[in-house]
MMTF fields as JSON, N, C-alpha, C and O atoms, coordinates in Angstrom:
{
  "mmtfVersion": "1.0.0",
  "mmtfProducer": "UNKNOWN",
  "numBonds": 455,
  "numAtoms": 456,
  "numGroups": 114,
  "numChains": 1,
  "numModels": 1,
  "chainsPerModel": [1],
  "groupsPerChain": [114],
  "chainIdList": ["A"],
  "bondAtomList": [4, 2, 8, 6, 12, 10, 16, 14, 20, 18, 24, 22, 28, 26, 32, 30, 36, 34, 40, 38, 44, 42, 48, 46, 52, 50, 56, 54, 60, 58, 64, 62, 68, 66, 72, 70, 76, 74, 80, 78, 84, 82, 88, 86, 92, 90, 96, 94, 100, 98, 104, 102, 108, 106, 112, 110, 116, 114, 120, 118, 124, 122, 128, 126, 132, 130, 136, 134, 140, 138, 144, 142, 148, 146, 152, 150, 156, 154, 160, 158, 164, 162, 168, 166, 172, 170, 176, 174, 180, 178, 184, 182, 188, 186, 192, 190, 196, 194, 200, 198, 204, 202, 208, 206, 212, 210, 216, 214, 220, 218, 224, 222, 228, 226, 232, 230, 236, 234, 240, 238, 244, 242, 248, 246, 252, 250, 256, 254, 260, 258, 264, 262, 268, 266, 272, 270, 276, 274, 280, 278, 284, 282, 288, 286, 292, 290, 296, 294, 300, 298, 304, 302, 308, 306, 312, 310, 316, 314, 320, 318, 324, 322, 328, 326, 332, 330, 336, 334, 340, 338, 344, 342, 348, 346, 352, 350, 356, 354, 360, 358, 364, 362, 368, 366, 372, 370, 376, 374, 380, 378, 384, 382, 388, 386, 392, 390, 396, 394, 400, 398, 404, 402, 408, 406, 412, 410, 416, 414, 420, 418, 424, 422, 428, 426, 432, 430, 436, 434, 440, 438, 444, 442, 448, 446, 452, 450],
  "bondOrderList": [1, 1, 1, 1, 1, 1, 1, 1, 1, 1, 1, 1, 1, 1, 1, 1, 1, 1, 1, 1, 1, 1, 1, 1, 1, 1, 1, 1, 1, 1, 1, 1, 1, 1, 1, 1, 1, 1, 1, 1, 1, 1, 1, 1, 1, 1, 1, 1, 1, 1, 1, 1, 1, 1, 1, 1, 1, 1, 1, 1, 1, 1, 1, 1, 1, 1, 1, 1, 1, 1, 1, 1, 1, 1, 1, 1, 1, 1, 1, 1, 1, 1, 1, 1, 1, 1, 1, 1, 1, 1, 1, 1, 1, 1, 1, 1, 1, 1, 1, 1, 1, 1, 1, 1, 1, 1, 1, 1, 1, 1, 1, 1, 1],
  "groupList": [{"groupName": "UNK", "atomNameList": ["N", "CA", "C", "O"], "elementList": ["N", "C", "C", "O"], "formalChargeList": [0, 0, 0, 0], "bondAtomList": [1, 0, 2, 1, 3, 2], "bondOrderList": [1, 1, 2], "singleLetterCode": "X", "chemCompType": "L-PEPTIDE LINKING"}],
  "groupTypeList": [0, 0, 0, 0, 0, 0, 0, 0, 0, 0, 0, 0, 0, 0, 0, 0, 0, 0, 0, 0, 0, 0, 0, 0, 0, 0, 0, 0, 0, 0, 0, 0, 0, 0, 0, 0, 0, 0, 0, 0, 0, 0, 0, 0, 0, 0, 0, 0, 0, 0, 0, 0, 0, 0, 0, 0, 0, 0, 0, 0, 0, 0, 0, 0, 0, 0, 0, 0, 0, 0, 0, 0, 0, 0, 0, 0, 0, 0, 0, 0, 0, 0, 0, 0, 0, 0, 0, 0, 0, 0, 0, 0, 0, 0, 0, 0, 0, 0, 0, 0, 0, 0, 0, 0, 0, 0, 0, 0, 0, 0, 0, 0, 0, 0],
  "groupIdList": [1, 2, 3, 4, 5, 6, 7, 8, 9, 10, 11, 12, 13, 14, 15, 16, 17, 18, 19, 20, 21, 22, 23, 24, 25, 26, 27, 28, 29, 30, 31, 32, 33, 34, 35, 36, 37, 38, 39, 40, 41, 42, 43, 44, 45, 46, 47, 48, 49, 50, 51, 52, 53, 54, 55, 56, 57, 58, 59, 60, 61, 62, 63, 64, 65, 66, 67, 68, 69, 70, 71, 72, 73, 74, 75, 76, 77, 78, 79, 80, 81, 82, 83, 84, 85, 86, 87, 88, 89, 90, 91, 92, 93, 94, 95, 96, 97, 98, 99, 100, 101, 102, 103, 104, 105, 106, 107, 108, 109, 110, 111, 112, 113, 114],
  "secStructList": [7, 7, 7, 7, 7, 2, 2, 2, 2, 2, 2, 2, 2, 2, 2, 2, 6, 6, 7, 7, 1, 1, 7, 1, 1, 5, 7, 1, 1, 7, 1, 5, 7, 7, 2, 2, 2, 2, 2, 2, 2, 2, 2, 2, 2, 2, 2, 2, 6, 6, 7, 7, 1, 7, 7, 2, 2, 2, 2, 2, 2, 2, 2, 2, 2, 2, 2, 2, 2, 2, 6, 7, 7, 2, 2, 2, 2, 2, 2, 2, 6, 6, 7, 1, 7, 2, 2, 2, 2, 2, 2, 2, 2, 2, 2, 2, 2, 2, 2, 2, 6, 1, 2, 2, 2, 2, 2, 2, 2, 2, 2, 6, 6, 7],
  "xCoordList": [88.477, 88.783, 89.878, 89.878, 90.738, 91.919, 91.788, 92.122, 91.238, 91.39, 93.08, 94.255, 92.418, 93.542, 93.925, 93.385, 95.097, 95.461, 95.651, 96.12, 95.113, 95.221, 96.632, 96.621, 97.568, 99.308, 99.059, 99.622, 98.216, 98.078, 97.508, 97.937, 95.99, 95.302, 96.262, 96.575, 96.388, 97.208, 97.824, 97.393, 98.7, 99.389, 99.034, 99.374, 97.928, 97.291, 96.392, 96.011, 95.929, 94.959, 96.646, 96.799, 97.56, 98.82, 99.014, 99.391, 98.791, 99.084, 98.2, 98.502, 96.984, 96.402, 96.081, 95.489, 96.365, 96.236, 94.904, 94.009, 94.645, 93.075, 92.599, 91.778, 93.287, 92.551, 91.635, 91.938, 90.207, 89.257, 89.355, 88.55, 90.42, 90.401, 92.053, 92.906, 92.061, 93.731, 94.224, 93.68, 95.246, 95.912, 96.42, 97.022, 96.32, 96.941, 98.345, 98.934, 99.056, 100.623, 101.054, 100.589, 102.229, 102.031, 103.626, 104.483, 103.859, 105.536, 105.861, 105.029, 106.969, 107.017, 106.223, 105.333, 106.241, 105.737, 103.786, 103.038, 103.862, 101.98, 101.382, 100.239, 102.022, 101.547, 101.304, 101.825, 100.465, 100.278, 101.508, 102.302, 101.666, 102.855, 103.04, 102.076, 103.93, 104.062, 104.933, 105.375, 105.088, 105.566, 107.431, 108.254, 107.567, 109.299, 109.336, 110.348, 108.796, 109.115, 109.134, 110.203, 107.98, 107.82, 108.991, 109.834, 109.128, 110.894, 111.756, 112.354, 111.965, 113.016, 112.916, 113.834, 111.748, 111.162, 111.748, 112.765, 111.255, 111.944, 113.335, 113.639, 114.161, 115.649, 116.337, 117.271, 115.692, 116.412, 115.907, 116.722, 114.66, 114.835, 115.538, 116.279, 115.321, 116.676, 117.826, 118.64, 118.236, 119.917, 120.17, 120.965, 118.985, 119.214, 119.24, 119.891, 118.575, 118.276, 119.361, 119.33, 120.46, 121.444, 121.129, 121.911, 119.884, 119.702, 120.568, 120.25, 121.268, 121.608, 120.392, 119.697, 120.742, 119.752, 118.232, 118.196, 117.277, 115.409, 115.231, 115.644, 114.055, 112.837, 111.599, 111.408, 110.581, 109.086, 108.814, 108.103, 109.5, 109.161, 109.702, 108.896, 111.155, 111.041, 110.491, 110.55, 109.85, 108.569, 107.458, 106.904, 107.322, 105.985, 106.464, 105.808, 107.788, 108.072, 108.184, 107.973, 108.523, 108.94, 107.025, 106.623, 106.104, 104.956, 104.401, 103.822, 104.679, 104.001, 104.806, 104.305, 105.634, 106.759, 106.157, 105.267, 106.722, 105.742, 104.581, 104.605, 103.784, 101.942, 102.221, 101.614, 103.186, 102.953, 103.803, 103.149, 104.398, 105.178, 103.862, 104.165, 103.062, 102.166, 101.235, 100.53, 101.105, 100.247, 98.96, 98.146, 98.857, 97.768, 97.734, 98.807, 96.849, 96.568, 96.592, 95.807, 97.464, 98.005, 97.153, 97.656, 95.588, 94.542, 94.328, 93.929, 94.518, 94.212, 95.804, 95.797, 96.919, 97.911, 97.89, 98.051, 97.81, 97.32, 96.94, 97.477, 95.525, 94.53, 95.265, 95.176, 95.835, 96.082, 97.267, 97.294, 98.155, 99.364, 98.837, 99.663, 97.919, 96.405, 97.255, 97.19, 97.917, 98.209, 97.361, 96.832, 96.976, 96.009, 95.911, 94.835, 97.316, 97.831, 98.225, 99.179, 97.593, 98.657, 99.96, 100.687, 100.4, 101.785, 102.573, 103.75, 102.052, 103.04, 103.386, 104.512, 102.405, 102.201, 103.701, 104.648, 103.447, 104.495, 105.598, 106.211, 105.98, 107.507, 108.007, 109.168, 107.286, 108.301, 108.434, 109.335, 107.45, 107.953, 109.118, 109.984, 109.212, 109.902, 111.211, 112.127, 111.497, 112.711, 113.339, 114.538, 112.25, 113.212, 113.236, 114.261, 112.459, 112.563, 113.963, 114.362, 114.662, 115.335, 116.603, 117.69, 116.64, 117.902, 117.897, 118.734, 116.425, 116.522, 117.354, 118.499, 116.881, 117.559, 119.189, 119.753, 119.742, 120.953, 121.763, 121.47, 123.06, 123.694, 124.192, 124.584, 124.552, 125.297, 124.576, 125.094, 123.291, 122.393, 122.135, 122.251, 121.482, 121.549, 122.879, 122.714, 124.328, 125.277, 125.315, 125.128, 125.399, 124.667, 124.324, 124.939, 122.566, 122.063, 122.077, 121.64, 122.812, 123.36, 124.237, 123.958, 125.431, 126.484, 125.691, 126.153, 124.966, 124.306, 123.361, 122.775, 123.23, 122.269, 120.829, 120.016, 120.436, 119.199, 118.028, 116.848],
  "yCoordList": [10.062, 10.328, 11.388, 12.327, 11.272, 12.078, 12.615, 12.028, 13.799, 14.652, 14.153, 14.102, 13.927, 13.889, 14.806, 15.045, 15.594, 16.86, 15.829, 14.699, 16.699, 16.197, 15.131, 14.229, 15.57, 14.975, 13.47, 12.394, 13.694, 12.22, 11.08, 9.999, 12.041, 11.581, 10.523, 9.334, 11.34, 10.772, 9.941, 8.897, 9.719, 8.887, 7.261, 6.093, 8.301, 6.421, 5.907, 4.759, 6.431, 6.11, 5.728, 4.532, 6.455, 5.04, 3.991, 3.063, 3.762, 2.79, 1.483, 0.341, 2.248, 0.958, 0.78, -0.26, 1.58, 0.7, 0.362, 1.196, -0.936, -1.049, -2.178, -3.051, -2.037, -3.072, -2.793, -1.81, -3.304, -3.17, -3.463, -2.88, -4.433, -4.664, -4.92, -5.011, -5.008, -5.728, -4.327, -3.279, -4.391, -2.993, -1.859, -2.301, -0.724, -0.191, -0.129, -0.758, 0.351, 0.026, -1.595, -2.22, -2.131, -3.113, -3.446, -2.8, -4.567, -4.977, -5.325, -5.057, -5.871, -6.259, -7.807, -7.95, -8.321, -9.611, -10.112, -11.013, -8.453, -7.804, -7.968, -7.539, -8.558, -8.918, -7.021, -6.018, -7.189, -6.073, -4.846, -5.375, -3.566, -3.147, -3.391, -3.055, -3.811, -3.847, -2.578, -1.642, -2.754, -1.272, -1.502, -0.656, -2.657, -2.647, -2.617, -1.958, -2.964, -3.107, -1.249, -0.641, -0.643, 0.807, 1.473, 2.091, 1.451, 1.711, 1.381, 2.284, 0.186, 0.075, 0.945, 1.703, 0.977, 2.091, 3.179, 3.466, 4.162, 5.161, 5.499, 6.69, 4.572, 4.925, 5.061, 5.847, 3.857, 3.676, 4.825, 5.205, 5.487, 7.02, 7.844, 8.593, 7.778, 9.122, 8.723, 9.643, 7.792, 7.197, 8.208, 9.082, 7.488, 7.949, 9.382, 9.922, 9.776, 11.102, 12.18, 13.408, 11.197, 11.977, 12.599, 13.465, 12.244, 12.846, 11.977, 12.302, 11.27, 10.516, 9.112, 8.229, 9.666, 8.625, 9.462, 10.652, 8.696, 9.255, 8.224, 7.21, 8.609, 7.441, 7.837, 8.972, 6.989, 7.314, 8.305, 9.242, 8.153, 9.393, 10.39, 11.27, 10.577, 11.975, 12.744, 13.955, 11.704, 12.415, 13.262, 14.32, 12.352, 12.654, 14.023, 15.033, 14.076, 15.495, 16.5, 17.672, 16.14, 17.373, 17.775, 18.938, 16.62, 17.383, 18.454, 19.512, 17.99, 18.51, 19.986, 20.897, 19.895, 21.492, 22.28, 23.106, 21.971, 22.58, 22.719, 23.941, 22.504, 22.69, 23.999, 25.065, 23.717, 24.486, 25.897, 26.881, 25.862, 26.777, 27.435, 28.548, 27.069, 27.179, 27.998, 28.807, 27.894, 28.683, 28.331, 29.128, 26.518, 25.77, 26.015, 26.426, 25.876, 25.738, 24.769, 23.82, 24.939, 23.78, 23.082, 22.007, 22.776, 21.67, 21.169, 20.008, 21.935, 21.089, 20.084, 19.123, 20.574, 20.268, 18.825, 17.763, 18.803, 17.766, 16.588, 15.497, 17.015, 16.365, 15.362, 14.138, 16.146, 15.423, 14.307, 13.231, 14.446, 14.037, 12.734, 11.861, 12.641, 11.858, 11.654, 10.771, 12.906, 13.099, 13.389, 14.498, 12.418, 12.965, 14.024, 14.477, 14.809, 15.512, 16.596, 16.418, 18.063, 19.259, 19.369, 20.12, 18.726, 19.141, 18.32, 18.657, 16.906, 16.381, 16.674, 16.413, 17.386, 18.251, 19.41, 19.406, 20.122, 21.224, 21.284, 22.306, 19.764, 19.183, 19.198, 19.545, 18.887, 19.159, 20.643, 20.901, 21.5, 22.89, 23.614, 24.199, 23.621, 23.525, 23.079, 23.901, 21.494, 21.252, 22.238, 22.491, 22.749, 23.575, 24.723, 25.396, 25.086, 26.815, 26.674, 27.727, 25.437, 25.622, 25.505, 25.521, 25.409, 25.194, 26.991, 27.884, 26.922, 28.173, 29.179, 29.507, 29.494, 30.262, 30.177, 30.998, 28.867, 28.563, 29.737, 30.295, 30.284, 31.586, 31.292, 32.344, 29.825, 29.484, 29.684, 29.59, 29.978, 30.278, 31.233, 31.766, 32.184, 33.573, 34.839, 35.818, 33.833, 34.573, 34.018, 34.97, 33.373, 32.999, 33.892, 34.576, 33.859, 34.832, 36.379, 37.085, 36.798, 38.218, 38.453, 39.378, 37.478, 37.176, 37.567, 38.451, 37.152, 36.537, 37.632, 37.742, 38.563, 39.587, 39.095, 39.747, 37.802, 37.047, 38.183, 37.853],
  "zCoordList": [120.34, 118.944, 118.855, 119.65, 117.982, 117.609, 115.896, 114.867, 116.076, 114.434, 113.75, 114.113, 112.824, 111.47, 110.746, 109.666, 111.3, 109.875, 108.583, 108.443, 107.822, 106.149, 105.59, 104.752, 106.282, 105.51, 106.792, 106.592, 107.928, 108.616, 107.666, 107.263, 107.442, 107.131, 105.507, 105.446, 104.762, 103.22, 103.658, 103.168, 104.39, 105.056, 105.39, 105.203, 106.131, 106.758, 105.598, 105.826, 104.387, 103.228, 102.414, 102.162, 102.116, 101.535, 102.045, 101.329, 103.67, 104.846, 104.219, 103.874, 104.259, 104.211, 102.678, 102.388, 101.743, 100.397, 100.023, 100.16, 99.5, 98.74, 99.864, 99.581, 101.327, 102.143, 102.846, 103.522, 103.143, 103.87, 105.56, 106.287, 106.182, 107.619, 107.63, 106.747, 109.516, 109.651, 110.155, 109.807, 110.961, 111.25, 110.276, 109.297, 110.332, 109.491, 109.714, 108.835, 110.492, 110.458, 110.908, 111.861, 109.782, 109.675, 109.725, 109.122, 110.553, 109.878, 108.348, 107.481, 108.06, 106.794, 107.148, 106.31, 107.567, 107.585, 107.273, 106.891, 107.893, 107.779, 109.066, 109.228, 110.06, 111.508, 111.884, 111.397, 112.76, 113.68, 114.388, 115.165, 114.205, 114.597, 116.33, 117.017, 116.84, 118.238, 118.883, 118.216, 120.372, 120.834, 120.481, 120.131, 120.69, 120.031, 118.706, 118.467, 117.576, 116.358, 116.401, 116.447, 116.381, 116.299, 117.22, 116.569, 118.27, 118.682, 117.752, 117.166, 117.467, 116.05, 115.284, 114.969, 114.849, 113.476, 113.812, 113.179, 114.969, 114.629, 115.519, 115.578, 116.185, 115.708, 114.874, 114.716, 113.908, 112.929, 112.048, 111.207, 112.076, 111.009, 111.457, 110.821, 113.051, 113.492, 113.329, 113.411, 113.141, 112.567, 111.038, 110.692, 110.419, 108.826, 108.427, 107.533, 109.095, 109.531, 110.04, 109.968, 110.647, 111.186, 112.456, 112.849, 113.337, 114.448, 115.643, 116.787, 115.571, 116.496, 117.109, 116.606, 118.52, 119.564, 118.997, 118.684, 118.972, 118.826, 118.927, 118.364, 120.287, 120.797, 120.546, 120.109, 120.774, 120.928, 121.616, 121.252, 122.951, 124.096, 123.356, 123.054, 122.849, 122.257, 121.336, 121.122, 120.731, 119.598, 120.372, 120.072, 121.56, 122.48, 122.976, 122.719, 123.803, 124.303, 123.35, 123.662, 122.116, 121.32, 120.745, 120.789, 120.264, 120.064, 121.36, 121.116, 122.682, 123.503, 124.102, 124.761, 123.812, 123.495, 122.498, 122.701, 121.296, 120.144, 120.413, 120.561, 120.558, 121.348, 122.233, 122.138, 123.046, 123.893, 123.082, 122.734, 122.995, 122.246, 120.921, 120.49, 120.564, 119.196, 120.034, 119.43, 121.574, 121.746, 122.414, 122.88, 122.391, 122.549, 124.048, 124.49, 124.852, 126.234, 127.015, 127.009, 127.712, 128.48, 128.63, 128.301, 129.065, 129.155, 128.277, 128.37, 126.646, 125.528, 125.086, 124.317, 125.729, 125.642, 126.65, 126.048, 127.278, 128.337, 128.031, 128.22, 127.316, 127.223, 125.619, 125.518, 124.715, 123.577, 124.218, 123.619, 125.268, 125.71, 126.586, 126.852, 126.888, 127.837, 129.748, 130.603, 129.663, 130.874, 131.826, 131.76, 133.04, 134.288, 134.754, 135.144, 134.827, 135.491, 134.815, 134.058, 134.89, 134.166, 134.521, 133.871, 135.478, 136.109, 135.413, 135.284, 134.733, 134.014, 133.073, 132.651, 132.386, 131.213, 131.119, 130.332, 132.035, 132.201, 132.868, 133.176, 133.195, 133.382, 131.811, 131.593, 130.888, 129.789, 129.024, 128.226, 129.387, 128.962, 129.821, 129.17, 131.296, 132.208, 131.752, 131.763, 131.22, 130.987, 129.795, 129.677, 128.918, 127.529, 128.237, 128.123, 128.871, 129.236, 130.319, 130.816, 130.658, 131.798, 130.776, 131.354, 129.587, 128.416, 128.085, 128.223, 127.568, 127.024, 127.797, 127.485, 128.512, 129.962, 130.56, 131.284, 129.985, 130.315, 129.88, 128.822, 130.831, 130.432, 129.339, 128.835, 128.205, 127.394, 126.121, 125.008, 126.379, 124.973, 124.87, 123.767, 126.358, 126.495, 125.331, 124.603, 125.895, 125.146, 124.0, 123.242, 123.557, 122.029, 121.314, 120.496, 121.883, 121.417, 121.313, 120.405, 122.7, 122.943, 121.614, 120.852, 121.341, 120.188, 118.801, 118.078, 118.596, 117.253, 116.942, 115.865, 118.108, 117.618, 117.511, 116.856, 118.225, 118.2, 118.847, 118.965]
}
């Protein structure tokens, strides 16, 4: 089981409307969402969006950054990510802390008075 913050929750109660069964995310056609249609889905919001390229996986890395960044503990971080492994877990904090750290943000921030 996966808790629902409240703005999920509203979400999936607009999703499904006044229907009793059937998937809740749905194509336009009403068939079942599949793993490419939902790839479509959200490039095409990061298009509109102006973010450029956005995949599924980068939703996944950026919640599990933020988590970690929020403070959560890497096992509960893990565990929501349904990684076997903590180490896979902290290949993606690893990759931002290895940006963060870059001398090109460092002076940035030295610059900026950060």
């Amino acid at each position: 089981m996966i808790p629902l913050v409240p703005r999920t929750a509203w979400t999936i109660d607009l999703a499904v409307g006044e229907r009793s069964s059937g998937p809740i995310p749905r194509r336009s056609d009403g068939q079942r969402l599949d793993r490419r249609t939902a790839h479509r889905w959200v490039r095409s919001i990061g298009r509109q969006a102006g973010l450029g390229h956005v995949d599924p996986h980068m939703l996944r890395a950026a919640f599990i950054m933020v988590a970690l960044d929020a403070g959560v503990p890497l096992r509960d971080v893990q565990l929501a990510a349904r990684h076997a492994d903590p180490r896979t877990t902290t290949v993606y904090d690893h990759r931002r802390q290895g940006l963060d750290r870059h001398a090109a943000c460092v002076v940035v921030a030295f610059v900026s008075g950060e």
